[in-house]
mmJSON file of the N, C-alpha and C atoms, coordinates in Angstrom:
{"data_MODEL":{"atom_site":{
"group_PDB":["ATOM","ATOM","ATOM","ATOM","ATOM","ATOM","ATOM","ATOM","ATOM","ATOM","ATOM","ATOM","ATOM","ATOM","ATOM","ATOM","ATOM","ATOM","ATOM","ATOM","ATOM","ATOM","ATOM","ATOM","ATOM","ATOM","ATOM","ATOM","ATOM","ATOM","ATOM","ATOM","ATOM","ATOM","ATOM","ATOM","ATOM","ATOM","ATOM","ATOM","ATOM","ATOM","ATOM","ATOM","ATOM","ATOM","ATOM","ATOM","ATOM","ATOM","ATOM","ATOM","ATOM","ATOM","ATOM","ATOM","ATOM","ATOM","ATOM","ATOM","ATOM","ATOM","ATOM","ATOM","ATOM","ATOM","ATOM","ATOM","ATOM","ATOM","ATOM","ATOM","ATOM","ATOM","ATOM","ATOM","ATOM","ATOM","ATOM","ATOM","ATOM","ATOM","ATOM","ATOM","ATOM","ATOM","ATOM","ATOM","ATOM","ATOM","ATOM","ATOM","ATOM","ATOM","ATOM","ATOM","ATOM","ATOM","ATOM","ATOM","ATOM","ATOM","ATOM","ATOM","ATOM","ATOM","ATOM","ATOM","ATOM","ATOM","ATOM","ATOM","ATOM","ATOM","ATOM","ATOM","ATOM","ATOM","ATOM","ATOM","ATOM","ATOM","ATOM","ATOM","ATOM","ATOM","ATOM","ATOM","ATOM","ATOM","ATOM","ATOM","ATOM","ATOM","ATOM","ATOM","ATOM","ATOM","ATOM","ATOM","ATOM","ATOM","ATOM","ATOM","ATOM","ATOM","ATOM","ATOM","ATOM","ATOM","ATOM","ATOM","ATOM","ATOM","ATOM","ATOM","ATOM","ATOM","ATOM","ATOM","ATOM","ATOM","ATOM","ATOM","ATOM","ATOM","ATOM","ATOM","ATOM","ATOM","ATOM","ATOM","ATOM","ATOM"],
"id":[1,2,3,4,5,6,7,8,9,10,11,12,13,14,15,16,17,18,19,20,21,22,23,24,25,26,27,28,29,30,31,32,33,34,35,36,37,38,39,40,41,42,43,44,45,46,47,48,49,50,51,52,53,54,55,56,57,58,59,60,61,62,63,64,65,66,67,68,69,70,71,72,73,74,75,76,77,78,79,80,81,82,83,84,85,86,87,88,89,90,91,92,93,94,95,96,97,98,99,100,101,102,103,104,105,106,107,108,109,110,111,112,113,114,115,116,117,118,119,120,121,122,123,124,125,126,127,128,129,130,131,132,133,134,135,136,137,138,139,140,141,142,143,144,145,146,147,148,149,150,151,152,153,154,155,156,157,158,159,160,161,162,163,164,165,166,167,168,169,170,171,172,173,174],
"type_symbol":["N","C","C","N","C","C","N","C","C","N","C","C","N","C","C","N","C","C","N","C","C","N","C","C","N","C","C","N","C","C","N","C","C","N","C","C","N","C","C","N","C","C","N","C","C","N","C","C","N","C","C","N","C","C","N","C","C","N","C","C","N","C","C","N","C","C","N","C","C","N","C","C","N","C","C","N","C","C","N","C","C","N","C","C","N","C","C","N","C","C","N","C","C","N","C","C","N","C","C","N","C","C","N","C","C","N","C","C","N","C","C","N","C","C","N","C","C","N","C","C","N","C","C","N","C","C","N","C","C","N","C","C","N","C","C","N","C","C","N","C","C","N","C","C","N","C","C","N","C","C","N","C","C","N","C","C","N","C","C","N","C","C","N","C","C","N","C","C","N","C","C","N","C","C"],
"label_atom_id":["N","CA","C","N","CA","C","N","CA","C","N","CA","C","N","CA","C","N","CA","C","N","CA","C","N","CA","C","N","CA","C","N","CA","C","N","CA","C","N","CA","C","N","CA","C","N","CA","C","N","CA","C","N","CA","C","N","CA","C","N","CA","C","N","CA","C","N","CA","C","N","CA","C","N","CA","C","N","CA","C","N","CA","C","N","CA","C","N","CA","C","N","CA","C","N","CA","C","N","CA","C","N","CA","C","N","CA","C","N","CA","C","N","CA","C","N","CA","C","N","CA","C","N","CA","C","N","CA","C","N","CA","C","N","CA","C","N","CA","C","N","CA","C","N","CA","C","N","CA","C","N","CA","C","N","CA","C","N","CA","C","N","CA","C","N","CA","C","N","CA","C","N","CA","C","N","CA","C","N","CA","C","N","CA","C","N","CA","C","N","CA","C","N","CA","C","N","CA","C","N","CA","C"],
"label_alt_id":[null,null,null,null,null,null,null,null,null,null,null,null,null,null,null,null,null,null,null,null,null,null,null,null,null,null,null,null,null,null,null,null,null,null,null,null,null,null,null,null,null,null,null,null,null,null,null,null,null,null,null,null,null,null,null,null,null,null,null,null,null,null,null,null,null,null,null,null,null,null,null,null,null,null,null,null,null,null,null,null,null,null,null,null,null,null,null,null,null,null,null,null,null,null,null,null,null,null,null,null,null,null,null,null,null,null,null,null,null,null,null,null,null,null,null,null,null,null,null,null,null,null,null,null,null,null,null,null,null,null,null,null,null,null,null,null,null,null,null,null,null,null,null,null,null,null,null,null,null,null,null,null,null,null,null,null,null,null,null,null,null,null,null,null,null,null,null,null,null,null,null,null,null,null],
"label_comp_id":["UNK","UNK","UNK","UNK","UNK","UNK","UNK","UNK","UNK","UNK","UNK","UNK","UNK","UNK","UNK","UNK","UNK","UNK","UNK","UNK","UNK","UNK","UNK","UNK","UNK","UNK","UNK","UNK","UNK","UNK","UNK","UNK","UNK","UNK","UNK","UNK","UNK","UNK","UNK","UNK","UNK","UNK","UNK","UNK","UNK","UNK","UNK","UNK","UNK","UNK","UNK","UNK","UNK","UNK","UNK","UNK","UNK","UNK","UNK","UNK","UNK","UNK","UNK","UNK","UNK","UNK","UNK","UNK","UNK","UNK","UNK","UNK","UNK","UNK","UNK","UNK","UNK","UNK","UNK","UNK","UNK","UNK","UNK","UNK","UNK","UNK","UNK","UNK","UNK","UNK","UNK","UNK","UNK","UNK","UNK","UNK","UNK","UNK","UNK","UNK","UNK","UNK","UNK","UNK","UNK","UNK","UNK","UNK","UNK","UNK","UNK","UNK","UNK","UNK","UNK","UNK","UNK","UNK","UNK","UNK","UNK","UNK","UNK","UNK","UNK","UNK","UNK","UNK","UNK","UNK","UNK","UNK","UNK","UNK","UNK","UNK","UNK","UNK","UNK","UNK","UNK","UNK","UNK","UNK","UNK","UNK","UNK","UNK","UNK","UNK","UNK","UNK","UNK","UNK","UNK","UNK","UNK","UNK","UNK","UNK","UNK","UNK","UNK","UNK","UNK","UNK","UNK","UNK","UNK","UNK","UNK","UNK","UNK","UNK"],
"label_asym_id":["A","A","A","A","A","A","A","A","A","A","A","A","A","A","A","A","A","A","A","A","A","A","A","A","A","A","A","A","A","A","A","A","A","A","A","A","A","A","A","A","A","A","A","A","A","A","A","A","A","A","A","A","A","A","A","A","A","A","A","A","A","A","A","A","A","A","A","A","A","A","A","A","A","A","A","A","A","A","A","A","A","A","A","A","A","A","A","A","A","A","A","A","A","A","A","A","A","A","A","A","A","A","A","A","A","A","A","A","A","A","A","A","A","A","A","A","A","A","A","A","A","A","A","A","A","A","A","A","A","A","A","A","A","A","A","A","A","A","A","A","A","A","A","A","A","A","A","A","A","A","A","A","A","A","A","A","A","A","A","A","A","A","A","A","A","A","A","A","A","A","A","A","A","A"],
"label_entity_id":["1","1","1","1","1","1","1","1","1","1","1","1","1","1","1","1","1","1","1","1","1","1","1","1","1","1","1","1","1","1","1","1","1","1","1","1","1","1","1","1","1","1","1","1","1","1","1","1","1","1","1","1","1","1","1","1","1","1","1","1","1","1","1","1","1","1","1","1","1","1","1","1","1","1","1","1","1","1","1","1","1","1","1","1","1","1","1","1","1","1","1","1","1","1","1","1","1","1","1","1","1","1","1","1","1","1","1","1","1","1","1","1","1","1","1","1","1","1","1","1","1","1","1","1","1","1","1","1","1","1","1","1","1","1","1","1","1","1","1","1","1","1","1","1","1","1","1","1","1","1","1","1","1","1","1","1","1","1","1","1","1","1","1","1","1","1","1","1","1","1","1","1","1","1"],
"label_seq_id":[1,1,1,2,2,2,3,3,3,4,4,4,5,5,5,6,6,6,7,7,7,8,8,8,9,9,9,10,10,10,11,11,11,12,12,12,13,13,13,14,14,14,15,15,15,16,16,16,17,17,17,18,18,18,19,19,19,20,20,20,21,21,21,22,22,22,23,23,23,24,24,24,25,25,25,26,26,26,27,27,27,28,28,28,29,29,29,30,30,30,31,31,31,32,32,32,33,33,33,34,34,34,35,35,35,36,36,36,37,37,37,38,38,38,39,39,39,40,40,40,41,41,41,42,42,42,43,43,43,44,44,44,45,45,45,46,46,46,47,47,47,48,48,48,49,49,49,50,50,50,51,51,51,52,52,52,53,53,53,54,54,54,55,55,55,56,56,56,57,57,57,58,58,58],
"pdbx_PDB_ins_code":[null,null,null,null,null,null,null,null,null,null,null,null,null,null,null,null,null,null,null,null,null,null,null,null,null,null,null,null,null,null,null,null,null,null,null,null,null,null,null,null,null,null,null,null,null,null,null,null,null,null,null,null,null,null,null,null,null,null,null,null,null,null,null,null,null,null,null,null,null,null,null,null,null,null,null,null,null,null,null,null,null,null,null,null,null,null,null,null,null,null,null,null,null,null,null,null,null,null,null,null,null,null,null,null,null,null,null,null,null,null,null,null,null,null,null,null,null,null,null,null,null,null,null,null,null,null,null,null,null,null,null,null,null,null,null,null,null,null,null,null,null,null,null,null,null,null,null,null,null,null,null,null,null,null,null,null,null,null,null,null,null,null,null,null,null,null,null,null,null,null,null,null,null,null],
"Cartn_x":[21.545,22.045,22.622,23.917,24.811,25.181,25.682,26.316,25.727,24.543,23.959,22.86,23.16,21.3,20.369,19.398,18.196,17.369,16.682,15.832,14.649,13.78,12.876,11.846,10.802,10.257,9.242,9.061,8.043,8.69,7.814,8.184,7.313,8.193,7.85,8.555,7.946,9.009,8.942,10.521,10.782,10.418,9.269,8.666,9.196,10.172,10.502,11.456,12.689,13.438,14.126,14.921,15.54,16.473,17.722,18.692,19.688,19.139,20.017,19.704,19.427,18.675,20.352,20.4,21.793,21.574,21.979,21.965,21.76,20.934,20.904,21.007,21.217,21.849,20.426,19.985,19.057,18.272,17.264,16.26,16.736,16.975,17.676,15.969,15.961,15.12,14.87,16.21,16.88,16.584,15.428,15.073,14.939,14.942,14.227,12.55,12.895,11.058,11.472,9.501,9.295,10.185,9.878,10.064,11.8,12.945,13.938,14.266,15.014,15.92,14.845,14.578,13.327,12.976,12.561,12.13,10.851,10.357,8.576,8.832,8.069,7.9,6.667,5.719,4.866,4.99,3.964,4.025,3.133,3.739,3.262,1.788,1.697,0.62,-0.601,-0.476,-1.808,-2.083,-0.881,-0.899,-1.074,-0.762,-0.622,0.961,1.209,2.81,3.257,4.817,5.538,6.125,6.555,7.167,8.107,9.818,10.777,10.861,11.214,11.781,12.356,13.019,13.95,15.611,16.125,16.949,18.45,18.797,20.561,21.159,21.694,22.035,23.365,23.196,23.993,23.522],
"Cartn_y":[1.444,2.293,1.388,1.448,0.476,1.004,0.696,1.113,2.826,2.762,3.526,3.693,4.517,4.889,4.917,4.274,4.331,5.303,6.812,7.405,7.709,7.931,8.227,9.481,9.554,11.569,11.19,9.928,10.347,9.812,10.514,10.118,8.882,8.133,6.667,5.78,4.741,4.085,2.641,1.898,0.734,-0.523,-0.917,-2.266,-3.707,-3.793,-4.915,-4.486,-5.492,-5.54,-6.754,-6.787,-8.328,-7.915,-8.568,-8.642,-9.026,-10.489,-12.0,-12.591,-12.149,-12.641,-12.427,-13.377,-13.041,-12.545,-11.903,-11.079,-12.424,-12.185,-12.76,-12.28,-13.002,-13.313,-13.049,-11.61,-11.16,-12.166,-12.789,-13.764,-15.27,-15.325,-16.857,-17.071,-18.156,-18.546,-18.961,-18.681,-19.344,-17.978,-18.257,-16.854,-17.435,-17.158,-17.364,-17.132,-15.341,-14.766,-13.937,-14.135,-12.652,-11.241,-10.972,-9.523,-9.745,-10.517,-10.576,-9.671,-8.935,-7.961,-6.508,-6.185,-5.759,-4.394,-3.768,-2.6,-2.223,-2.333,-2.442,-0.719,0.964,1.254,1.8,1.843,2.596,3.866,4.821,6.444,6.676,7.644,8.13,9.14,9.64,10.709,9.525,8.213,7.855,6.612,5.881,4.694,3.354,3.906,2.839,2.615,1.257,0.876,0.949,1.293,1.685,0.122,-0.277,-1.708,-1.222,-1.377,-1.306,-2.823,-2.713,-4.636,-4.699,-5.802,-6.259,-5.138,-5.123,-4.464,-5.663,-4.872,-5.458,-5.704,-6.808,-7.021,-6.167,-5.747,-4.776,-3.571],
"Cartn_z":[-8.388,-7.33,-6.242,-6.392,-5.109,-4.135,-2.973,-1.557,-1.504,-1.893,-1.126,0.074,0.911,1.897,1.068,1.776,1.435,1.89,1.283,1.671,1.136,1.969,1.85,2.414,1.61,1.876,2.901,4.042,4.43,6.424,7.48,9.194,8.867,9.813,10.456,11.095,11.121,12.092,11.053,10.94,10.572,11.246,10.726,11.898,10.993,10.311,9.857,8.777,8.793,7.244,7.946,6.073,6.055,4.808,5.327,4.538,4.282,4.177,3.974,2.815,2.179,0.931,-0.089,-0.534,-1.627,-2.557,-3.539,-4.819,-5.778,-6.539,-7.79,-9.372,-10.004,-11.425,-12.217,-13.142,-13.661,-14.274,-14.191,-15.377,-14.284,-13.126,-11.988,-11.534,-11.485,-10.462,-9.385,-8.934,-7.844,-6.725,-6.015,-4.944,-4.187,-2.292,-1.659,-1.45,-1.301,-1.167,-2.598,-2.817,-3.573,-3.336,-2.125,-1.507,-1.524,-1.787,-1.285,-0.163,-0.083,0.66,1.256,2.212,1.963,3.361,3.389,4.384,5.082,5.912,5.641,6.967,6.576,7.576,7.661,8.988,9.185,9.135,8.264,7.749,8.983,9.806,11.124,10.442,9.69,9.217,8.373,7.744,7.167,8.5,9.191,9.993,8.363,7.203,6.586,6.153,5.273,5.336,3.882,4.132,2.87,2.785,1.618,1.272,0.519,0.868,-0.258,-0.371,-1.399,-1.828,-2.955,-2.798,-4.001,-4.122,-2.221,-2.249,-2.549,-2.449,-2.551,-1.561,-1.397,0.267,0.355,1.517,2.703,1.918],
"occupancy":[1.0,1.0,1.0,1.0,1.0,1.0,1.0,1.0,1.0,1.0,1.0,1.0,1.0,1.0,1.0,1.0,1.0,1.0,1.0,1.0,1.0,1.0,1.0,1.0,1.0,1.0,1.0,1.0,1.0,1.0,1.0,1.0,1.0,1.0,1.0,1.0,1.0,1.0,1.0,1.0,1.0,1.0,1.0,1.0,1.0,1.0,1.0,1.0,1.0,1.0,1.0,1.0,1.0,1.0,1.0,1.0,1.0,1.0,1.0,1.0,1.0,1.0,1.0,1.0,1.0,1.0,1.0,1.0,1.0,1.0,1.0,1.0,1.0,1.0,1.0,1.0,1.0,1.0,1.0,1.0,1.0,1.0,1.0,1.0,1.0,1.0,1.0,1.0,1.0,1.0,1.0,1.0,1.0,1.0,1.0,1.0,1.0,1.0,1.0,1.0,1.0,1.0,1.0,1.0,1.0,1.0,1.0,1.0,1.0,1.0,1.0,1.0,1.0,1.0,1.0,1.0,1.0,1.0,1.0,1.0,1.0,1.0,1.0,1.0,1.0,1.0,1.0,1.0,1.0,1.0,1.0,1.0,1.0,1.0,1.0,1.0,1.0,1.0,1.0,1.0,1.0,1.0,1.0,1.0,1.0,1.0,1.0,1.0,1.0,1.0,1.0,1.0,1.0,1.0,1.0,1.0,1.0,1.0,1.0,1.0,1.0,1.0,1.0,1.0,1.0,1.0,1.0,1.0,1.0,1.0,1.0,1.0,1.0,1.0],
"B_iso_or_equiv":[0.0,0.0,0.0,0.0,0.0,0.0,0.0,0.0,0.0,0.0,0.0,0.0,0.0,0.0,0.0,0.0,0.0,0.0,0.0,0.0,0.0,0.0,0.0,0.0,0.0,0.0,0.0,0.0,0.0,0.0,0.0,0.0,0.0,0.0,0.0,0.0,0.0,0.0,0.0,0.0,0.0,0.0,0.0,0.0,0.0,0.0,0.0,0.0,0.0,0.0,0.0,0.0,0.0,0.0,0.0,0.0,0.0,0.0,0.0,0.0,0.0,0.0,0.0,0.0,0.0,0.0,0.0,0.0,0.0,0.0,0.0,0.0,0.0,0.0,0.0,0.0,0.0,0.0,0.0,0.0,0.0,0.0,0.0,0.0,0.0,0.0,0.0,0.0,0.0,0.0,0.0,0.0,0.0,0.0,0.0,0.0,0.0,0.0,0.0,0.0,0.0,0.0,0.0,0.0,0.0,0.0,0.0,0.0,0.0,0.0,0.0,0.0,0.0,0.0,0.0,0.0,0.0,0.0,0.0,0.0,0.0,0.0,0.0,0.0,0.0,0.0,0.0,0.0,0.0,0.0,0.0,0.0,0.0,0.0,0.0,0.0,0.0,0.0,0.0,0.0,0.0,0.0,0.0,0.0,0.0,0.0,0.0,0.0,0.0,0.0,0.0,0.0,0.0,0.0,0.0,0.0,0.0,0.0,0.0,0.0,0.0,0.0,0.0,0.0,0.0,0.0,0.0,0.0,0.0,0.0,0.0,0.0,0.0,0.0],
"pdbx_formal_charge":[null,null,null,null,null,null,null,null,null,null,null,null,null,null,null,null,null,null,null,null,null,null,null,null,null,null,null,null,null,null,null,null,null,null,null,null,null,null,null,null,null,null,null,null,null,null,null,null,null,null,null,null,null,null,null,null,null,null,null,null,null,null,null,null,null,null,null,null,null,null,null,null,null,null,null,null,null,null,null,null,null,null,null,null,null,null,null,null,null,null,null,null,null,null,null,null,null,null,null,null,null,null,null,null,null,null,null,null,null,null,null,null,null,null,null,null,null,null,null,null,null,null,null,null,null,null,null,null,null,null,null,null,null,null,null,null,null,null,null,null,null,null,null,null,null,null,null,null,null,null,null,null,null,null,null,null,null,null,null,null,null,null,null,null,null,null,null,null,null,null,null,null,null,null],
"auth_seq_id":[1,1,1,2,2,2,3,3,3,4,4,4,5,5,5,6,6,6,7,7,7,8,8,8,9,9,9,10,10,10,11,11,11,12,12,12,13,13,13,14,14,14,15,15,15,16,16,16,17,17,17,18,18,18,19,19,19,20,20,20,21,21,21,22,22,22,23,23,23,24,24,24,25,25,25,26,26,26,27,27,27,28,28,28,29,29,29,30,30,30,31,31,31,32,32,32,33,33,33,34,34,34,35,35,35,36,36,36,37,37,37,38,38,38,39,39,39,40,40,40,41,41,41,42,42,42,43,43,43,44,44,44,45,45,45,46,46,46,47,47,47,48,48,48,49,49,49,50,50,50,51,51,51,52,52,52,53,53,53,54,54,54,55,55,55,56,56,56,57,57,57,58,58,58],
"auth_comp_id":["UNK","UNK","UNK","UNK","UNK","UNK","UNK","UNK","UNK","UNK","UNK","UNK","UNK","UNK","UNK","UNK","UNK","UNK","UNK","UNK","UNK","UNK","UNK","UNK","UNK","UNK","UNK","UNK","UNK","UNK","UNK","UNK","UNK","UNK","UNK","UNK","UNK","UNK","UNK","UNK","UNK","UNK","UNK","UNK","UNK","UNK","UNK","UNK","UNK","UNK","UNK","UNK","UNK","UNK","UNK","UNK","UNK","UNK","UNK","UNK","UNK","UNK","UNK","UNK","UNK","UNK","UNK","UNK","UNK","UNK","UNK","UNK","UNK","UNK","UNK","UNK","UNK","UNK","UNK","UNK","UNK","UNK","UNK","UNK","UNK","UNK","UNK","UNK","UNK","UNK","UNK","UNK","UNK","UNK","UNK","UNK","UNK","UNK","UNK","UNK","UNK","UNK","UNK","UNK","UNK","UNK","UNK","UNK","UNK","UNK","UNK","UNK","UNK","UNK","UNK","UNK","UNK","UNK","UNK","UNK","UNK","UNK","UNK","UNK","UNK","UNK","UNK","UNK","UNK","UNK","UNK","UNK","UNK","UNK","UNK","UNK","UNK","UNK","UNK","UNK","UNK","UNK","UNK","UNK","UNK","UNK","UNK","UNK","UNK","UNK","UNK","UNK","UNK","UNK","UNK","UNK","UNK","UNK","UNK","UNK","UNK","UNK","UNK","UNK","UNK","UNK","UNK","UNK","UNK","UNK","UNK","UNK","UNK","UNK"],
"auth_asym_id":["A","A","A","A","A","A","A","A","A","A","A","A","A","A","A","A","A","A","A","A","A","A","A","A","A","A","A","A","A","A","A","A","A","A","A","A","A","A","A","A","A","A","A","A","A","A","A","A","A","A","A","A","A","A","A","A","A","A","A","A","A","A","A","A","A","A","A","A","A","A","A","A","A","A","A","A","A","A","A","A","A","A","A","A","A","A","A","A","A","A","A","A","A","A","A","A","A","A","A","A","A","A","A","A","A","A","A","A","A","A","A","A","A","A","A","A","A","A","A","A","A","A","A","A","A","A","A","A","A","A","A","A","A","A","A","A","A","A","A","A","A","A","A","A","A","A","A","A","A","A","A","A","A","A","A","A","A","A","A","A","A","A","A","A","A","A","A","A","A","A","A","A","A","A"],
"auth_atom_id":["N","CA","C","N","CA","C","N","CA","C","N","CA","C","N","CA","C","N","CA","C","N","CA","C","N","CA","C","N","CA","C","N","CA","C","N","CA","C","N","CA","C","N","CA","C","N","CA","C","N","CA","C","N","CA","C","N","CA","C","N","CA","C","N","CA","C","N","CA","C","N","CA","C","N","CA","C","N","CA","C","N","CA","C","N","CA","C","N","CA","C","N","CA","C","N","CA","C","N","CA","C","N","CA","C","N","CA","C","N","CA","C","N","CA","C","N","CA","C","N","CA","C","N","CA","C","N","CA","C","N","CA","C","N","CA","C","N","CA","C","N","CA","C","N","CA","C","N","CA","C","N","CA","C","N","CA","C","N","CA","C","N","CA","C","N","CA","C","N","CA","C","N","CA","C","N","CA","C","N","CA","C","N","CA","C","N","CA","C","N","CA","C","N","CA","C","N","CA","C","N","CA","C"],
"pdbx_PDB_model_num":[1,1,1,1,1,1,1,1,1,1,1,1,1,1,1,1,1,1,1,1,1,1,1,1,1,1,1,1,1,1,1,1,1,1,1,1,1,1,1,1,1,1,1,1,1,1,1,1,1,1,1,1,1,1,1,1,1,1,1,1,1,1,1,1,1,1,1,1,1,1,1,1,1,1,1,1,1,1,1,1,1,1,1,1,1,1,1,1,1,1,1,1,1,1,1,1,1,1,1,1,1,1,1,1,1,1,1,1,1,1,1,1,1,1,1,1,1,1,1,1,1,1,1,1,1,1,1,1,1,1,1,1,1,1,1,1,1,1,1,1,1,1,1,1,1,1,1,1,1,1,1,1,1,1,1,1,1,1,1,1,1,1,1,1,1,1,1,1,1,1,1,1,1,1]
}}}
């Protein structure tokens, strides 16, 4: 799924992302982080955190 929004079913607030991480070449070992490209938000209803990762930059 390319040049799309990212959504999601739940309220919160985005307390971190990153997305400088370059795209890589399937089976590379060539990464910076685990998490590459990545979304972190707090779910206002448990106070625990959602993790997207391994997005596609932009």
């Amino acid at each position: 799924m390319y040049f799309s929004f990212l959504i999601t079913d739940v309220s919160g607030k985005v307390i971190a992302a990153y997305d400088e991480e370059a795209d890589i070449v399937p089976g590379s070992e060539e990464f910076i982080s685990m998490e590459g490209n990545y979304v972190y938000i707090k779910i206002d209803e448990t106070g625990t955190y959602l993790l997207l990762n391994h997005l596609k930059k932009r």
